[in-house]
N, C-alpha and C positions, 0 to 999 in steps of 0.2 A: 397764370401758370405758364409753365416752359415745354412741360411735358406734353407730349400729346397722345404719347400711346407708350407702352411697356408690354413686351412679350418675354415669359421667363418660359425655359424650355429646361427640365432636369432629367441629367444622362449622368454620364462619371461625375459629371461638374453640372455649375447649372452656367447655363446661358443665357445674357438678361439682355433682349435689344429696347433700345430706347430711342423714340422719334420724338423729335424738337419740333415746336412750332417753325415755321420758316423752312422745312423739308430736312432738317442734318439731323445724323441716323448715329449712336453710340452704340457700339458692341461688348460687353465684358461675360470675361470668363470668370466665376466664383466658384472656392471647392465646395465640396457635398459637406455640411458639419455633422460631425459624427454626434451621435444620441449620448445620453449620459450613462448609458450600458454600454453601448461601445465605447467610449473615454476609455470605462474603466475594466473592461475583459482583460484578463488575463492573457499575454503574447501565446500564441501557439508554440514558440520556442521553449517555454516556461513550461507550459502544461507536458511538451514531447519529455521535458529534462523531469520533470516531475515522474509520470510516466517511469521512466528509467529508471530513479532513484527506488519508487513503488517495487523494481525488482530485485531488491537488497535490501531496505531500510523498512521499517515501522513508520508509520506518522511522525511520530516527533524525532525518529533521525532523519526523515525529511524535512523536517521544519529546522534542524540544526546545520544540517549540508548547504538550503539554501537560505540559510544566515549567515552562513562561514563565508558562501559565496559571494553574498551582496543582493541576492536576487530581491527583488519586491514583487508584491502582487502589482493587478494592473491599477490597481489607485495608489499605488505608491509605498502600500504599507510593509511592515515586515510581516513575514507568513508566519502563523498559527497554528494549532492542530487541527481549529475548525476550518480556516481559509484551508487548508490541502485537503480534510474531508470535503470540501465545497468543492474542490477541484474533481474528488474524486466521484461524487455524485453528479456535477454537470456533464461531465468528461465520459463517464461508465468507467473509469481505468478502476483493473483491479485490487484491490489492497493488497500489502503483503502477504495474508495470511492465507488468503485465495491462493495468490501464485504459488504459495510452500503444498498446499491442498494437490493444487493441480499439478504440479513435478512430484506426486505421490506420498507427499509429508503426513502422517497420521496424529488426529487430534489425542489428548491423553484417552477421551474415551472408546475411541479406536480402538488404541492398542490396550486397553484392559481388557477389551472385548477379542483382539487375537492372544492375550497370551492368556483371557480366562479367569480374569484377576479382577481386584477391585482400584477404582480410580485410585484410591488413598495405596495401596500396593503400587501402583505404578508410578506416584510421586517418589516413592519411597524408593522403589529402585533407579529412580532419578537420581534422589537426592546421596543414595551410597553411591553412585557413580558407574552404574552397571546398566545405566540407560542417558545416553547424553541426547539432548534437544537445541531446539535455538526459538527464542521468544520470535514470537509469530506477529505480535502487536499491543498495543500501549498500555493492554487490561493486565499484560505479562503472562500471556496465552500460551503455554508451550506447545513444539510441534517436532514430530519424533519419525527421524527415515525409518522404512517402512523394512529394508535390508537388514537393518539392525536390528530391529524388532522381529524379525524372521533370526535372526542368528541366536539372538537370546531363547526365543522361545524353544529351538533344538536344544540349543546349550538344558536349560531348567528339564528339560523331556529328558535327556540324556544323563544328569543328574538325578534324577527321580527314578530311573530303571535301572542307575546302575548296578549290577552287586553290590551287598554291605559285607561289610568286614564280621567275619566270625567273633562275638563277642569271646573272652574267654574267660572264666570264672577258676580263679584260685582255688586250691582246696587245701585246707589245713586242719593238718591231724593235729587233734587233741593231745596232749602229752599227761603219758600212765604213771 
């Protein structure tokens, strides 16, 4: 053998010295190899844009945004609904449907609960257009400003008290 001694020392890199028979000393620097979870994490760039995207888009308009973009995950793939829920569980970032919560968005059983009504009533004045929302997430969750739903429920209160109109009832004489 040639070798006579190896000392490997690991810091950022690892340090390998190497003693020859005959007294001559080699030095090398080797990088640190990354684990095969590290390979394949997800860039911090990706997850901050994800992140972002989470504060406008659903799931799968995030999976369409970074398709449009080019983005991959960190193994390379194209992203899925479950890769960005996996972001969103490793990560803690909040879903869409959170953040519409948190900027005071009310779920439909919210607001059937401030205006009094029943969930099926509060579709319904969805669906005539006297209650507008915006899909909350991928299940097609609606989520309803809470402003609006104060206006409407004055509005419905103030139609309900207002005076009616005197009905008025014809009367016709019999002919002698």
């Amino acid at each position: 053998l040639l070798v006579h001694d190896v000392t490997m020392v690991r810091g950022e890199d690892i340090l390998v010295q190497v003693r020859l028979k005959g007294g001559a000393e080699r030095t090398l620097r080797l990088p640190v190899l990354l684990s095969a979870v590290e390979l394949r994490r997800t860039p911090a760039e990706v997850v901050r844009l994800v992140d972002e995207l989470l504060g406008r888009l659903t799931r799968r308009g995030v999976v369409a945004e970074l398709t449009a973009r080019g983005v991959r995950t960190g193994a390379g793939a194209v992203f899925t609904s479950e890769s960005v829920e996996h972001l969103i569980q490793t990560y803690r970032l909040k879903p869409y449907r959170v953040r519409l919560a948190d900027q005071g968005m009310l779920s439909r059983a919210q607001v059937a609960a401030r205006l009094g009504v029943s969930i099926s009533t509060t579709q319904d004045l969805h669906r005539s257009g006297q209650l507008s929302g915006i899909v909350a997430d991928d299940k097609g969750t609606w989520m309803y400003d809470a402003g609006e739903v104060e206006r409407l429920k004055e509005a419905r209160r103030q139609a309900k008290n207002a005076p009616k109109a005197p009905t008025v009832r014809s009367r016709t004489s019999a002919a002698v």
